[in-house]
C-alpha positions as CSV (number, residue, x, y, z in Angstrom):
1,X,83.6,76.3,89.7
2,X,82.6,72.6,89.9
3,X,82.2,70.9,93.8
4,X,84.9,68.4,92.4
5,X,87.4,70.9,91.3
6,X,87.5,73.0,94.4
7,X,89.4,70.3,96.0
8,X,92.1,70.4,93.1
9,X,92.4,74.1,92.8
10,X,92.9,74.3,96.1
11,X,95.9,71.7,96.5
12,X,97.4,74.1,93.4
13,X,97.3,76.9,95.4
14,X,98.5,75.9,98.7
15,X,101.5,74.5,96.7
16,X,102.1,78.4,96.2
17,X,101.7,78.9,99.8
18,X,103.7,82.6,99.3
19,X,101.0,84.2,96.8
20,X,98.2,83.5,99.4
21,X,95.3,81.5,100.5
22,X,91.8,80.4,99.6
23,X,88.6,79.8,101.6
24,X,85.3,78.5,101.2
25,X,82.6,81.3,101.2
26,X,79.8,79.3,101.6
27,X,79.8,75.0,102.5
28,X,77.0,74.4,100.0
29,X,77.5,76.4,96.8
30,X,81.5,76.6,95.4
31,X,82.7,79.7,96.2
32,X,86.0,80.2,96.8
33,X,87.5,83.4,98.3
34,X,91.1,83.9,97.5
35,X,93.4,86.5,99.6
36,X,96.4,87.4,97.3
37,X,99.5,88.7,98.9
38,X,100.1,92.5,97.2
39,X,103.3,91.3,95.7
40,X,102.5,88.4,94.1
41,X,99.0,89.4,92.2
42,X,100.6,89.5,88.8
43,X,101.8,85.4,89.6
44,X,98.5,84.6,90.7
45,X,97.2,86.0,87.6
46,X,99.4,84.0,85.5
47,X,98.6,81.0,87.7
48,X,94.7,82.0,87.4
49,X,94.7,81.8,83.6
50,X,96.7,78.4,83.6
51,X,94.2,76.8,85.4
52,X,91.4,78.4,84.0
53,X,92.4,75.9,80.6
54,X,91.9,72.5,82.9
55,X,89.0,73.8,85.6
56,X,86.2,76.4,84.5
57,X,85.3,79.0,87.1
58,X,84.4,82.3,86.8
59,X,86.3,85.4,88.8
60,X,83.1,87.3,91.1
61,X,84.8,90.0,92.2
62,X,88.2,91.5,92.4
63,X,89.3,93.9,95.3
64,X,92.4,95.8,95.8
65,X,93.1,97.8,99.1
């Protein structure tokens, strides 16, 4: 993901404040980390691929425990 949109996705996502939250990985290079509440993976999802069509990023790693 582009520097400029982290900023954006992240307003998006705190708007959703009850699927989770995001933090930076790393203050130089964009990486986000996003913690998804269990019950609300399948919104995120759907939230994920609606932004995907105005901000490009790429999805590193998924984990479930």
């Amino acid at each position: 993901m582009d520097k400029k949109d982290i900023m954006f996705f992240c307003a998006i996502l705190e708007a959703t404040e009850r699927y989770g939250f995001v933090r930076t990985i790393d203050p130089v290079k964009p990486v986000i980390e996003l913690n998804v509440s269990p019950y609300y993976v399948n919104e995120m999802d759907e939230l994920l691929r609606l932004i995907r069509k105005n901000i490009n990023f790429e999805i590193l790693k998924v984990i479930h425990d």
